[in-house]
N, C-alpha and C positions, 0 to 999 in steps of 0.2 A: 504494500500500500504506500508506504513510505517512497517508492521508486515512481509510481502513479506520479505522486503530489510534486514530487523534485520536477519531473520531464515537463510535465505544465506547465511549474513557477518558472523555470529557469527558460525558455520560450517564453513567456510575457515581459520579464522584464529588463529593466537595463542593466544592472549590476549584481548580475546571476552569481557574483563569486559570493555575494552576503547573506545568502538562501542557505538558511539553518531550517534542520526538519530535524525534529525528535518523537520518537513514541513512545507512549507510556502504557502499560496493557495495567487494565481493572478488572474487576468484577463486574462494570458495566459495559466494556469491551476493548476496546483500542481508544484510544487519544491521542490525536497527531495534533502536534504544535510546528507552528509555522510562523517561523520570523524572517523580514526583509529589510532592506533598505527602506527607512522612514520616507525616503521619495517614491519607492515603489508601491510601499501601500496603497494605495490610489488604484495601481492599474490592479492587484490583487486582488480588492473588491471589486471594485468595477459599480458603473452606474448602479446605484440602487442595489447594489448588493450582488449582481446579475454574473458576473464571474465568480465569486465565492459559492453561491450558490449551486451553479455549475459543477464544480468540481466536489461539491458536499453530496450533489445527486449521483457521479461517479463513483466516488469512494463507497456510498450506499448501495450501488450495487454490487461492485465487485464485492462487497463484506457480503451481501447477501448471495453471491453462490460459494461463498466461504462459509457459511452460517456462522456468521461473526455482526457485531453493531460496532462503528466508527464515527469518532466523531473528529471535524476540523476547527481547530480555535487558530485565530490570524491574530498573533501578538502586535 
């Protein structure tokens, strides 16, 4: 999943080397943390939230033919 998120972020934005991905596994499933370039956030969400979202519905599926729940927090 982690591989997922990196290939995305790092294709959208300008200063691909600052793209930190960590995961943390729970009892409520996966937790990927995603930090950028404070100038990149912007493109990471995306209007209205419309690229984060994108990518929260990706990871949602692939968890689901893993039968796994993940979730995306954008620091």
């Amino acid at each position: 999943m982690k591989d997922l998120v990196e290939y995305i972020v790092k294709a959208i934005v300008a200063e691909p080397d600052q793209v930190k991905i960590t995961e943390e596994d729970s009892d409520d499933g996966l937790l990927i943390k995603l930090e950028v370039a404070p100038d990149d956030k912007g493109r990471v969400i995306g209007r209205q939230g419309r690229v984060a979202q994108a990518m929260r519905t990706l990871l949602r599926v692939k968890a689901a033919r893993e039968e796994k729940r993940v979730r995306l927090e954008i620091l």
